[in-house]
N, CA, C and O atoms as CSV, one atom per row, in Angstrom:
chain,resi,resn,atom,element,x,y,z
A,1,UNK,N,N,52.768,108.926,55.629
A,1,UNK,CA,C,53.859,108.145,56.180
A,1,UNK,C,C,54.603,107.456,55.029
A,1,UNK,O,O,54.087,107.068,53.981
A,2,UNK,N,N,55.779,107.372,55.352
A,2,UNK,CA,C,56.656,106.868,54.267
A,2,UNK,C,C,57.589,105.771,54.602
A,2,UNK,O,O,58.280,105.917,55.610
A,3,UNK,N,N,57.704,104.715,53.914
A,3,UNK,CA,C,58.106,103.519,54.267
A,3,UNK,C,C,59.629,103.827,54.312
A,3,UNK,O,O,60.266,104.000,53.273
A,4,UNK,N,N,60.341,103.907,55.871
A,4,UNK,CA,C,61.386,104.329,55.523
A,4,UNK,C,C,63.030,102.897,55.566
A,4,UNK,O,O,64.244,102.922,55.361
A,5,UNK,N,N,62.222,102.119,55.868
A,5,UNK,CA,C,63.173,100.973,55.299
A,5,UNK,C,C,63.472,100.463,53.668
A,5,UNK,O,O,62.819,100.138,52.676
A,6,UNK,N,N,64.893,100.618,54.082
A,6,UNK,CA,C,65.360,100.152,52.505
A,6,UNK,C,C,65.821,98.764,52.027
A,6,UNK,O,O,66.361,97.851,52.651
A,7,UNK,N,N,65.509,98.854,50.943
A,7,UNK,CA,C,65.785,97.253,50.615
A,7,UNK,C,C,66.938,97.382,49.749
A,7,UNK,O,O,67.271,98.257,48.951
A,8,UNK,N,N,67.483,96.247,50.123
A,8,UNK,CA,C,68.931,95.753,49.411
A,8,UNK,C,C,68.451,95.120,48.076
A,8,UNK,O,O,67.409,94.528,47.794
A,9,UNK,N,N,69.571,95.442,47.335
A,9,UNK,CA,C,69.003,94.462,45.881
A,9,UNK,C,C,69.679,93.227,46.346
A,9,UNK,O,O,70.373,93.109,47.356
A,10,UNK,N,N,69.390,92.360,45.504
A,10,UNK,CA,C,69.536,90.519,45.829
A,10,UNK,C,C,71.262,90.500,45.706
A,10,UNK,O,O,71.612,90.986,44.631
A,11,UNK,N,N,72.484,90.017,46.621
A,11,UNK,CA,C,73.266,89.529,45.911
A,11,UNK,C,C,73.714,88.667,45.139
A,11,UNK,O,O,73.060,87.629,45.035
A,12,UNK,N,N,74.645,88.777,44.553
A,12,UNK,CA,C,75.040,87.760,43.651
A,12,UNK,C,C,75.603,86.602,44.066
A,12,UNK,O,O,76.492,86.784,44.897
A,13,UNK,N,N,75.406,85.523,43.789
A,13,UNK,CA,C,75.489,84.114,44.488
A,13,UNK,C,C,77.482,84.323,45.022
A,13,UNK,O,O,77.850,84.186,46.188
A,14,UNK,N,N,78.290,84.604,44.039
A,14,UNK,CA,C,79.822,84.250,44.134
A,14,UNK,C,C,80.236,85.724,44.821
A,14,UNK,O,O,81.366,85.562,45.283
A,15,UNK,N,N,79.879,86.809,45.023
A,15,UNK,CA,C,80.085,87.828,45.553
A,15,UNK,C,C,79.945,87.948,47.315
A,15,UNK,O,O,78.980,87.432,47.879
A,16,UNK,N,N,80.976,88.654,48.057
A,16,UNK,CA,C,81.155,87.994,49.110
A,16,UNK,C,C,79.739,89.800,49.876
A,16,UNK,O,O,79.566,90.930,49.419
A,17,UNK,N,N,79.256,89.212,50.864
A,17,UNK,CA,C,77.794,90.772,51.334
A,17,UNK,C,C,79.207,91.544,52.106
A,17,UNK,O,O,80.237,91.055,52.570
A,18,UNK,N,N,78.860,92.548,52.028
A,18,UNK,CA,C,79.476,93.889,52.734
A,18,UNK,C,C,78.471,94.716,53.221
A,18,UNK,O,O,77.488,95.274,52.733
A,19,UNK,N,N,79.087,94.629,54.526
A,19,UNK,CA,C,78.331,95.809,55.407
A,19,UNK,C,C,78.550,97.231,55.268
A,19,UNK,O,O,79.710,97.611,55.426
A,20,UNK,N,N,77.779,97.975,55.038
A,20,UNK,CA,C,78.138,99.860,54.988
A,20,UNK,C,C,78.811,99.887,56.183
A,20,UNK,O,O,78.455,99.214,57.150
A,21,UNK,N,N,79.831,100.677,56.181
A,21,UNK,CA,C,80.888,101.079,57.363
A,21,UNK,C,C,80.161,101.991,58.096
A,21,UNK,O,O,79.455,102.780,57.469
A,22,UNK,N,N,80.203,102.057,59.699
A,22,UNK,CA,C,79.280,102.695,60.557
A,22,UNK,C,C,80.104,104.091,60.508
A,22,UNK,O,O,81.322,104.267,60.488
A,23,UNK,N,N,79.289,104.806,60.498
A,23,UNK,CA,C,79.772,106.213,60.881
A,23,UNK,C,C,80.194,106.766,61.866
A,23,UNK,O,O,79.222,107.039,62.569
A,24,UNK,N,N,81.087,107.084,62.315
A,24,UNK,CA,C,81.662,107.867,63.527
A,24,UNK,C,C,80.902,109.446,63.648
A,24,UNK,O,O,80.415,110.185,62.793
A,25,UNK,N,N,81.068,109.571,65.221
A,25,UNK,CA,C,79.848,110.548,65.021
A,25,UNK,C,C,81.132,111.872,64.814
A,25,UNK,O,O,82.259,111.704,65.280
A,26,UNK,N,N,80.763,113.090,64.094
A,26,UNK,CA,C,81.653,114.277,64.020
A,26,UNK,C,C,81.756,114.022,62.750
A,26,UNK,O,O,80.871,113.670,61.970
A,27,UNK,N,N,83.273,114.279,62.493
A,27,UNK,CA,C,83.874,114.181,60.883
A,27,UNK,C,C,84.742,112.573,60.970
A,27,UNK,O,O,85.543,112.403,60.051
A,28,UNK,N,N,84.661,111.782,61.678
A,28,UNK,CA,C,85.437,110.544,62.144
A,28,UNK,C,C,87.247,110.349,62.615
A,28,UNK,O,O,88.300,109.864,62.202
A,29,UNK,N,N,86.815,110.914,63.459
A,29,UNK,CA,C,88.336,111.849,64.193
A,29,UNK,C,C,88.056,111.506,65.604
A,29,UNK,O,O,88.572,112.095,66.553
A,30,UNK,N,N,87.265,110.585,65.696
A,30,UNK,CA,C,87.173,109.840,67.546
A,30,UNK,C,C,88.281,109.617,67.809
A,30,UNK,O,O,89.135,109.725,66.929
A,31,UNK,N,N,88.647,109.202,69.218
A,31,UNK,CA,C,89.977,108.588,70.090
A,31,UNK,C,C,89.926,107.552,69.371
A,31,UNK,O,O,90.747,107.310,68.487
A,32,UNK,N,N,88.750,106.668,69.732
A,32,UNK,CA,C,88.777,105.331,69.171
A,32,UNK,C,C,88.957,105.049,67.888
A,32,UNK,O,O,89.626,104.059,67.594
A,33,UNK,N,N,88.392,105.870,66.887
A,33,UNK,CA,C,88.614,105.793,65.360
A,33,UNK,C,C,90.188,105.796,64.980
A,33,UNK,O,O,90.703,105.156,64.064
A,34,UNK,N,N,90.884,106.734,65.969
A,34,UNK,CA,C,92.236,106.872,66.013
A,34,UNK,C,C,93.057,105.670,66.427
A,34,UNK,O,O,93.874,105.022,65.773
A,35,UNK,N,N,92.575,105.511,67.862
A,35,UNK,CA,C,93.347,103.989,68.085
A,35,UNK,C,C,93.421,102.971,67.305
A,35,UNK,O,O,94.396,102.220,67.257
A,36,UNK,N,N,92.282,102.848,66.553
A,36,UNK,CA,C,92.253,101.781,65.641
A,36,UNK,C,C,92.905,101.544,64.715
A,36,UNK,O,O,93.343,100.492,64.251
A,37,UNK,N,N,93.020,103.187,64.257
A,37,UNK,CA,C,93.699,102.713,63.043
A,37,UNK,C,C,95.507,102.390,63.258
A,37,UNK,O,O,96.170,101.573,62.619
A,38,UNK,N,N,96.124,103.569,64.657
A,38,UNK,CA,C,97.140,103.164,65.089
A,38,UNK,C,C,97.397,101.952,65.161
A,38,UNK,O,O,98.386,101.481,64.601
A,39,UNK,N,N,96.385,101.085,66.003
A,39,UNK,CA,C,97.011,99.688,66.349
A,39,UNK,C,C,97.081,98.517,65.389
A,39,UNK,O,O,97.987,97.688,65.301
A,40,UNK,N,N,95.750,98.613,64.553
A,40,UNK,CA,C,95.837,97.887,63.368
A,40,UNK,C,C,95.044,96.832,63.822
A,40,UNK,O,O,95.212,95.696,63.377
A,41,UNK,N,N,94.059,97.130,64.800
A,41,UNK,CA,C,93.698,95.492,64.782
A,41,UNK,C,C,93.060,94.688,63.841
A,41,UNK,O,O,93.277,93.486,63.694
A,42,UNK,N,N,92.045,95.557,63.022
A,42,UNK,CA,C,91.470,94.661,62.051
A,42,UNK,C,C,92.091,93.433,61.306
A,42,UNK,O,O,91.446,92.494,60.840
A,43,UNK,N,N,93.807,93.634,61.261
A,43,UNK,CA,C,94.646,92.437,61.070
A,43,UNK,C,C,94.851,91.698,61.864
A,43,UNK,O,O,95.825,90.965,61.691
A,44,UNK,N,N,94.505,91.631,62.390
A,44,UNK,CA,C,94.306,90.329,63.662
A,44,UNK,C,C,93.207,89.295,63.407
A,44,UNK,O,O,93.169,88.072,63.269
A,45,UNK,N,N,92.279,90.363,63.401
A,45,UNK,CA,C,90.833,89.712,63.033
A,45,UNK,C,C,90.879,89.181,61.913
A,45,UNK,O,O,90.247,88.152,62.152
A,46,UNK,N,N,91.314,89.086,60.290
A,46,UNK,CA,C,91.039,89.420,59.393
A,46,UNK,C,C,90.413,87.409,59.218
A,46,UNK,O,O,89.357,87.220,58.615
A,47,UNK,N,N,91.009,86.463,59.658
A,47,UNK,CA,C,90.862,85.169,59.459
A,47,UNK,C,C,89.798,84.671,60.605
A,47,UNK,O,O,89.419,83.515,60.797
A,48,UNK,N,N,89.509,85.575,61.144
A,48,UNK,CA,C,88.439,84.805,62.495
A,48,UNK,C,C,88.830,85.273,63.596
A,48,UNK,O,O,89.616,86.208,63.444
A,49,UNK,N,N,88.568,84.964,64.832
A,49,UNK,CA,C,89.032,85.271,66.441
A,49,UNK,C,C,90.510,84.128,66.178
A,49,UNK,O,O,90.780,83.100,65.557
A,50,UNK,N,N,91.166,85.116,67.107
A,50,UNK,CA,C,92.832,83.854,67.104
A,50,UNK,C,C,92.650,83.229,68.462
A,50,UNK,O,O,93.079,83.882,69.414
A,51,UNK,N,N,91.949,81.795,68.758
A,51,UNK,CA,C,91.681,81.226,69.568
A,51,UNK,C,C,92.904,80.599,70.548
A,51,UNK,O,O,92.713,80.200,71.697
A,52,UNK,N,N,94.480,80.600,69.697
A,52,UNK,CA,C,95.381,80.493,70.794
A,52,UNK,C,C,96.114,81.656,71.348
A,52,UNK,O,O,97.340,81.635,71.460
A,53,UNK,N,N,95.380,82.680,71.699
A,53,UNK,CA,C,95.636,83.353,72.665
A,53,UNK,C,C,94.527,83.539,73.604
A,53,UNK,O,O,94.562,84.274,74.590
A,54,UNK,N,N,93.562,82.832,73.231
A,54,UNK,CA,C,92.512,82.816,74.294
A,54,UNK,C,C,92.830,82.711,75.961
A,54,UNK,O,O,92.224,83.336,76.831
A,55,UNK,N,N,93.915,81.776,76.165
A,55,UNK,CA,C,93.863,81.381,77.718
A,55,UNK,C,C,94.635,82.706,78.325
A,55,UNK,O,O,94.533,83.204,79.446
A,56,UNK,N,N,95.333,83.052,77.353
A,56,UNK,CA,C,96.326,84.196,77.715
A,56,UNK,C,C,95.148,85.353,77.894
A,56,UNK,O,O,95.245,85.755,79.054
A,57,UNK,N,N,94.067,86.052,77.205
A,57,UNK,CA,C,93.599,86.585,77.587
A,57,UNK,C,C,92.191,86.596,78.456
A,57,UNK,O,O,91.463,87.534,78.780
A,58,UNK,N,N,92.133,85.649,78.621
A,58,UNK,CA,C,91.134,84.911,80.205
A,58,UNK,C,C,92.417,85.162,81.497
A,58,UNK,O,O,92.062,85.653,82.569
A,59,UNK,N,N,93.685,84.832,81.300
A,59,UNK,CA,C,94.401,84.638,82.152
A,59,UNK,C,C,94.084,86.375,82.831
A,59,UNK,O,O,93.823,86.555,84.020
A,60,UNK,N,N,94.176,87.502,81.815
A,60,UNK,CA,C,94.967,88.956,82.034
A,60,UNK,C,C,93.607,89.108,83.038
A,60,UNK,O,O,93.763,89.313,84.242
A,61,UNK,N,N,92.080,88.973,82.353
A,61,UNK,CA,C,91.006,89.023,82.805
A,61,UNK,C,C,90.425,88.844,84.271
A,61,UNK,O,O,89.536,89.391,84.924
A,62,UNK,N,N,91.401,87.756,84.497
A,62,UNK,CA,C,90.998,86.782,85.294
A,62,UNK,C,C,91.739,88.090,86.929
A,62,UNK,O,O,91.173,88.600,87.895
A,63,UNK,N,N,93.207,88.119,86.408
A,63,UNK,CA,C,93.707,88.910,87.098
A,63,UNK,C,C,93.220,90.086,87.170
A,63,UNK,O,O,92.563,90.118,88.211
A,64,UNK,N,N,93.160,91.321,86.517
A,64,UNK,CA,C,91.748,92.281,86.528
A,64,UNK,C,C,90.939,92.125,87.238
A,64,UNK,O,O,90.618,92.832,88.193
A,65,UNK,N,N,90.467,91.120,86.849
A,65,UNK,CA,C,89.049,90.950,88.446
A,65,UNK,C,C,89.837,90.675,89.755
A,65,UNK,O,O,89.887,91.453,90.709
A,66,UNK,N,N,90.319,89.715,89.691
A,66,UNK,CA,C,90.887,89.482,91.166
A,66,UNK,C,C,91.622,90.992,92.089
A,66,UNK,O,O,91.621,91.208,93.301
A,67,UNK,N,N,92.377,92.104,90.587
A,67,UNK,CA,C,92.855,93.333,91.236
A,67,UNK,C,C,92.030,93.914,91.956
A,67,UNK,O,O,92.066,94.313,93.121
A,68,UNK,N,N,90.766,93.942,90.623
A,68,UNK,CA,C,89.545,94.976,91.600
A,68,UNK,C,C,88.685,94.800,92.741
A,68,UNK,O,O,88.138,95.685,93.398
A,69,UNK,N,N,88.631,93.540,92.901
A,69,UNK,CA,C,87.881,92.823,93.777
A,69,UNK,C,C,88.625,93.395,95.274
A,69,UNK,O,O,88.169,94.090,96.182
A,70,UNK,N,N,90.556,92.483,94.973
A,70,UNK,CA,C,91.741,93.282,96.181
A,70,UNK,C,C,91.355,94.579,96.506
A,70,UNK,O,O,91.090,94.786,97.690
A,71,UNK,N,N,91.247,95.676,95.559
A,71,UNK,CA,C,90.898,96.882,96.084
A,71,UNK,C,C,89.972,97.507,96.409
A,71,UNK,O,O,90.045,98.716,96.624
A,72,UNK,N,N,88.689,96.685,96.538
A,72,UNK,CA,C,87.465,97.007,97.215
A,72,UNK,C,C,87.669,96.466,98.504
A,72,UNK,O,O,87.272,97.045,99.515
A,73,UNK,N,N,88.311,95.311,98.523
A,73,UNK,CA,C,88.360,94.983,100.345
A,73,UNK,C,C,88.994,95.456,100.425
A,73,UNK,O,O,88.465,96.255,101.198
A,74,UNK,N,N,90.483,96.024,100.231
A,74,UNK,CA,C,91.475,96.670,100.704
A,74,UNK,C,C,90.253,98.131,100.936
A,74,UNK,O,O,90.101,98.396,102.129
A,75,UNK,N,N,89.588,98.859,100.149
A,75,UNK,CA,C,89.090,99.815,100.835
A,75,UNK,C,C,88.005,100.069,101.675
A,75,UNK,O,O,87.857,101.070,102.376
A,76,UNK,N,N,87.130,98.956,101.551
A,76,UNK,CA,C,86.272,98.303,102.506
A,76,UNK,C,C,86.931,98.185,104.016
A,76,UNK,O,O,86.290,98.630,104.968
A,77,UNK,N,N,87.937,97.712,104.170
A,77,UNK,CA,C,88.514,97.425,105.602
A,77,UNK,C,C,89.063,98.586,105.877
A,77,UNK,O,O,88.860,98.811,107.070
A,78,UNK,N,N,89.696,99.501,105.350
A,78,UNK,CA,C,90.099,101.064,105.613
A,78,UNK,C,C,89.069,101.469,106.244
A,78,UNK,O,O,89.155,101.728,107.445
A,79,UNK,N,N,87.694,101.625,105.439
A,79,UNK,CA,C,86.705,102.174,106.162
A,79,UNK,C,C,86.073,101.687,107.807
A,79,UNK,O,O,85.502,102.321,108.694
A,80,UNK,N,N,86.470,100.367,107.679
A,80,UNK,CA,C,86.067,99.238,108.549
A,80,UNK,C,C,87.150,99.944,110.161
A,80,UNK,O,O,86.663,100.028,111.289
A,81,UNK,N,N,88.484,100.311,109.837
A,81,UNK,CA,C,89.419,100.874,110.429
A,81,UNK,C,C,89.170,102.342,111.355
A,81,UNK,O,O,89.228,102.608,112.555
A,82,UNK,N,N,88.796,103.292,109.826
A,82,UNK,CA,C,88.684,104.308,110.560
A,82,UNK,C,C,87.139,104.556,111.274
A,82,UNK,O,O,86.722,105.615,111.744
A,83,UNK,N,N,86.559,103.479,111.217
A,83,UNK,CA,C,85.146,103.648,111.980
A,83,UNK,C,C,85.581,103.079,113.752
A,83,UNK,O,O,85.021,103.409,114.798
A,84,UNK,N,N,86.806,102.103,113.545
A,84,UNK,CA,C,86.949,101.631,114.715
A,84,UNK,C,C,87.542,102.560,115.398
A,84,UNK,O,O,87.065,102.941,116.468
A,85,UNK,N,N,88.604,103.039,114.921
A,85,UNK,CA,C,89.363,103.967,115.515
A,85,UNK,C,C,88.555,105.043,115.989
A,85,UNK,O,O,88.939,105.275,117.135
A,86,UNK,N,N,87.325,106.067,115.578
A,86,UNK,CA,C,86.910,106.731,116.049
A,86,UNK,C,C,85.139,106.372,117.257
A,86,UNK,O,O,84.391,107.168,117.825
A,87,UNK,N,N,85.128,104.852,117.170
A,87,UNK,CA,C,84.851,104.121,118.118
A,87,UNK,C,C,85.553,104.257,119.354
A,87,UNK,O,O,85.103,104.676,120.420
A,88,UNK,N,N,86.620,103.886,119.112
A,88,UNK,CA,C,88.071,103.700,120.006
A,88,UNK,C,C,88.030,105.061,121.004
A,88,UNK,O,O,87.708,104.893,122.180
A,89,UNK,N,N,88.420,106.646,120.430
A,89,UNK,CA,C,88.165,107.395,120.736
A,89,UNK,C,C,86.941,107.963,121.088
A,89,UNK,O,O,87.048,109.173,121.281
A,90,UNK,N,N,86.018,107.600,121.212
A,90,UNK,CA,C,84.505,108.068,122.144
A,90,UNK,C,C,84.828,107.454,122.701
A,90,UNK,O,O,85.355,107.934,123.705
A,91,UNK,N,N,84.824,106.187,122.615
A,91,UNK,CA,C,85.124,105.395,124.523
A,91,UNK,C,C,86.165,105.738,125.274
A,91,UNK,O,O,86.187,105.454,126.472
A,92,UNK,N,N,86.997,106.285,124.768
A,92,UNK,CA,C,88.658,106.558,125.569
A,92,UNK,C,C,87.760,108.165,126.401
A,92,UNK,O,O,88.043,108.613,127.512
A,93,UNK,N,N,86.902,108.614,125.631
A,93,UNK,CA,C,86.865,110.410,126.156
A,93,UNK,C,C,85.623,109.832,127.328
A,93,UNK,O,O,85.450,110.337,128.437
A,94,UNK,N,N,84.656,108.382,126.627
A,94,UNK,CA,C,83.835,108.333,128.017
A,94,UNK,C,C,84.470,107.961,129.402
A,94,UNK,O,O,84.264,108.471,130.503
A,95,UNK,N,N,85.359,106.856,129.017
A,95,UNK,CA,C,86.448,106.374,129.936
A,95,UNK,C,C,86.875,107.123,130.960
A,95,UNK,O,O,86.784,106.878,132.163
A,96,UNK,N,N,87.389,108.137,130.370
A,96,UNK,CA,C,87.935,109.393,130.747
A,96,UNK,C,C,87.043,110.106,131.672
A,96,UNK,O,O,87.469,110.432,132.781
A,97,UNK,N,N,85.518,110.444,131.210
A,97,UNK,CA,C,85.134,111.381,131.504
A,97,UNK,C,C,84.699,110.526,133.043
A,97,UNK,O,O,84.954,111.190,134.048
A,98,UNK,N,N,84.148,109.298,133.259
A,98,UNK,CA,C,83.480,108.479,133.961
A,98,UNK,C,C,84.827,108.199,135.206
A,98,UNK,O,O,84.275,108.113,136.303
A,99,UNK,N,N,85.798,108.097,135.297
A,99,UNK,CA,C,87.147,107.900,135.631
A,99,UNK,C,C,86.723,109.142,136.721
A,99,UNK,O,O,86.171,108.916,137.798
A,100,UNK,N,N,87.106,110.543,136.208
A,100,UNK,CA,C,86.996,111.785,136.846
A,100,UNK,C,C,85.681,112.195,137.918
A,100,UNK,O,O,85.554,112.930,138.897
A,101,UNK,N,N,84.759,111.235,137.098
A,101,UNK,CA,C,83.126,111.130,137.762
A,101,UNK,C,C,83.620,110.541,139.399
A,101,UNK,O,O,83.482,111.159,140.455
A,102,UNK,N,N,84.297,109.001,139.182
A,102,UNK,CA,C,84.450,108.543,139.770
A,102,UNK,C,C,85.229,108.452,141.068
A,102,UNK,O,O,84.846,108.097,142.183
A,103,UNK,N,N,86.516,108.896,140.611
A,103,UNK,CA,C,87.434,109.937,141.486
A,103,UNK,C,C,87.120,111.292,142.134
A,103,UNK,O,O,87.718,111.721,143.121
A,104,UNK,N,N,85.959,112.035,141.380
A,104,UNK,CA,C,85.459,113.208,142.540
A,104,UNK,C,C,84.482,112.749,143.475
A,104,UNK,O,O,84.226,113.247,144.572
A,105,UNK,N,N,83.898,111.631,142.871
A,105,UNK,CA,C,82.567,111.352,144.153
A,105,UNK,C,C,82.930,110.228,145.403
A,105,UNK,O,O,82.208,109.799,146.303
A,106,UNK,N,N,84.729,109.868,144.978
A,106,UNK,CA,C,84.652,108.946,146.341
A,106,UNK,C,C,85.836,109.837,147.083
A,106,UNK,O,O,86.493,109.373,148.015
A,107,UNK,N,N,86.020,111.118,146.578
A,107,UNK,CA,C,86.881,112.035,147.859
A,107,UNK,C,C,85.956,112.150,149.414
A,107,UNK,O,O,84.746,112.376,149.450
A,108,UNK,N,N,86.781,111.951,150.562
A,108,UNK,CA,C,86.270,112.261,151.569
A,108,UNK,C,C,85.017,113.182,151.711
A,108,UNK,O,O,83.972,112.905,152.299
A,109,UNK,N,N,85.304,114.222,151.117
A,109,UNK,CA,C,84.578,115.602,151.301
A,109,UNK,C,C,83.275,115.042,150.384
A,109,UNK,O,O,82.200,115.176,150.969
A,110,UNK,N,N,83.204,114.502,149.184
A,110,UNK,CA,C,82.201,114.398,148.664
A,110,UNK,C,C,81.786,113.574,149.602
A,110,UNK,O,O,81.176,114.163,150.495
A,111,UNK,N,N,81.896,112.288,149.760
A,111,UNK,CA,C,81.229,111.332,150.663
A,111,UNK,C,C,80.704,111.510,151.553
A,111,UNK,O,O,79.684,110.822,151.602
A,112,UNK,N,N,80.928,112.481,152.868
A,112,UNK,CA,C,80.653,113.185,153.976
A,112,UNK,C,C,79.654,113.647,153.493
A,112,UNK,O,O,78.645,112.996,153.766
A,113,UNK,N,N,79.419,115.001,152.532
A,113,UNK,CA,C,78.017,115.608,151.990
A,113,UNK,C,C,76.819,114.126,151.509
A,113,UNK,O,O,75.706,113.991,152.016
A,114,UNK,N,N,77.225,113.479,150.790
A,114,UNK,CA,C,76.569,112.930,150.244
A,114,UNK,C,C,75.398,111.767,151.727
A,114,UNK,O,O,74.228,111.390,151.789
A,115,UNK,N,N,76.682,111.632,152.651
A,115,UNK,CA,C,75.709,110.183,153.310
A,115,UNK,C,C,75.101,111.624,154.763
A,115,UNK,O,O,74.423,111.262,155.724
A,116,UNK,N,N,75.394,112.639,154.635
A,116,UNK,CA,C,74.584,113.743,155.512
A,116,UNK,C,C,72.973,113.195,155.505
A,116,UNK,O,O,72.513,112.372,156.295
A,117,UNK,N,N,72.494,113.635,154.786
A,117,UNK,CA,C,70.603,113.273,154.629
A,117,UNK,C,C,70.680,112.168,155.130
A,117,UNK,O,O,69.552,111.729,155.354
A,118,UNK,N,N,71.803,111.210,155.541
A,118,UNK,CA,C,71.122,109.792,156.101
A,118,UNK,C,C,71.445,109.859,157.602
A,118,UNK,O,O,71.055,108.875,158.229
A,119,UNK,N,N,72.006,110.711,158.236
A,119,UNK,CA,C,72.176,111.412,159.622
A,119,UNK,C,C,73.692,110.718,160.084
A,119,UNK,O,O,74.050,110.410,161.221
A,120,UNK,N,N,74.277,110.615,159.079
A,120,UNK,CA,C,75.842,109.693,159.457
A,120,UNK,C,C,76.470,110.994,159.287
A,120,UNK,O,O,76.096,111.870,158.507
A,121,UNK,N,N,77.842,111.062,160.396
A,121,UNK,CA,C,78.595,112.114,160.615
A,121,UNK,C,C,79.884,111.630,160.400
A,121,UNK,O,O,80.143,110.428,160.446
A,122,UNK,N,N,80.979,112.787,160.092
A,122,UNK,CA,C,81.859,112.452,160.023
A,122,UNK,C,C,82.740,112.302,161.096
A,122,UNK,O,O,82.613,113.147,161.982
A,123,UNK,N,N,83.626,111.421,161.255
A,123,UNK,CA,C,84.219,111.010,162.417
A,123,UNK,C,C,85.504,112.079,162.892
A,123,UNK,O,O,86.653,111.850,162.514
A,124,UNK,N,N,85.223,113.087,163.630
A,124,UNK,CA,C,86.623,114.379,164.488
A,124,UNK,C,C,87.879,113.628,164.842
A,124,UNK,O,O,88.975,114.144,164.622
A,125,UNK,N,N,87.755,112.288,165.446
A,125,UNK,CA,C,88.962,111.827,166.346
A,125,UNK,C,C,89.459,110.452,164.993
A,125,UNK,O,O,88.707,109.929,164.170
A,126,UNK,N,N,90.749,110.235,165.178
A,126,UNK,CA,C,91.202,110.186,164.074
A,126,UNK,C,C,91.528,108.173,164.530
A,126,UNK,O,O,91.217,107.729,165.635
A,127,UNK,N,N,92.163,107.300,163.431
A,127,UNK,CA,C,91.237,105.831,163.741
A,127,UNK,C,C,92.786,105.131,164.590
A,127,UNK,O,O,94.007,105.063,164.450
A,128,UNK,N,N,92.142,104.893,165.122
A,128,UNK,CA,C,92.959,103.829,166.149
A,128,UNK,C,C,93.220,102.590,165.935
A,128,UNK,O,O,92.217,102.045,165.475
A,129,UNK,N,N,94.113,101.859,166.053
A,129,UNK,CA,C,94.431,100.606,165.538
A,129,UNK,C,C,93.715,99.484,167.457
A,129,UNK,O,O,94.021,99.664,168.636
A,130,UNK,N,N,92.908,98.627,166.895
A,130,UNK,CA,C,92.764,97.802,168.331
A,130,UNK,C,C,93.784,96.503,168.312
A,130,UNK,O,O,93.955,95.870,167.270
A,131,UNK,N,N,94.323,96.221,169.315
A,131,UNK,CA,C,95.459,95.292,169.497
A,131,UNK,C,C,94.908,94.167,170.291
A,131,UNK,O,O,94.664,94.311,171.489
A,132,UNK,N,N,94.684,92.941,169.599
A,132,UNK,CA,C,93.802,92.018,170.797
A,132,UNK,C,C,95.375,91.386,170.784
A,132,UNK,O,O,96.110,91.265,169.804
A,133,UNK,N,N,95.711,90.942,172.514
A,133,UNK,CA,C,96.371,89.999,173.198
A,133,UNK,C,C,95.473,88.328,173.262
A,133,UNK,O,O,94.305,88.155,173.612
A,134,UNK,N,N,96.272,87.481,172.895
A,134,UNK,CA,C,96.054,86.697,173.399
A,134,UNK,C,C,95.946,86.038,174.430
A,134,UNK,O,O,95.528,84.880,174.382
């Protein structure tokens, strides 16, 4: 086994430490390696974080979340929608179907069959109005 950590020699007290530059993986031709160098940010950075644009970018952040958050309920309640709606429609087809139930079993003709087994007949002579005098 071989000790594979390396040691730095000591720096020099007035000499400022430098980090080895990380390697990009490939030949260093990333998107990001690219953007970077397009945009230039390392000049931004070069004195520290620029702390007065901080609120400005909490502000952008802030909005970002609040977008994504909007468009999860916005698609949350879509779903919430089309579950009702096809709620809506099973009950409209039971509605429906129970409606038709209901309307064939109180026709004359059904009714007559149905109260037969209880020895009730249907009435031949047709209904008369009774007129009480006072």
């Amino acid at each position: 086994m071989e000790n594979k950590f390396r040691i730095e020699p000591p720096q020099k007290a007035n000499e400022p430490r430098v980090k080895p530059a990380a390697k990009a993986s490939g030949n260093g031709k990333s998107v990001f390696s690219g953007l970077e160098k397009r945009l230039k940010l390392e000049s931004y950075f070069e004195d520290g974080f620029p702390v007065q644009y901080l609120p400005k970018i909490l502000f952008v952040v802030l909005l970002s979340l609040i977008y994504i958050s909007n468009t999860h309920y916005a698609e949350k309640t879509t779903r919430q929608i089309d579950r009702a709606q096809t709620e809506v429609q099973d009950l409209r087809a039971d509605y429906t179907t129970l409606k038709s139930d209901v309307m064939f079993a109180s026709k004359q003709s059904e009714v007559a069959r149905r109260v037969k087994p209880l020895g009730l007949k249907e009435s031949l002579n047709p209904p008369f109005k009774i007129v009480v005098k006072d």
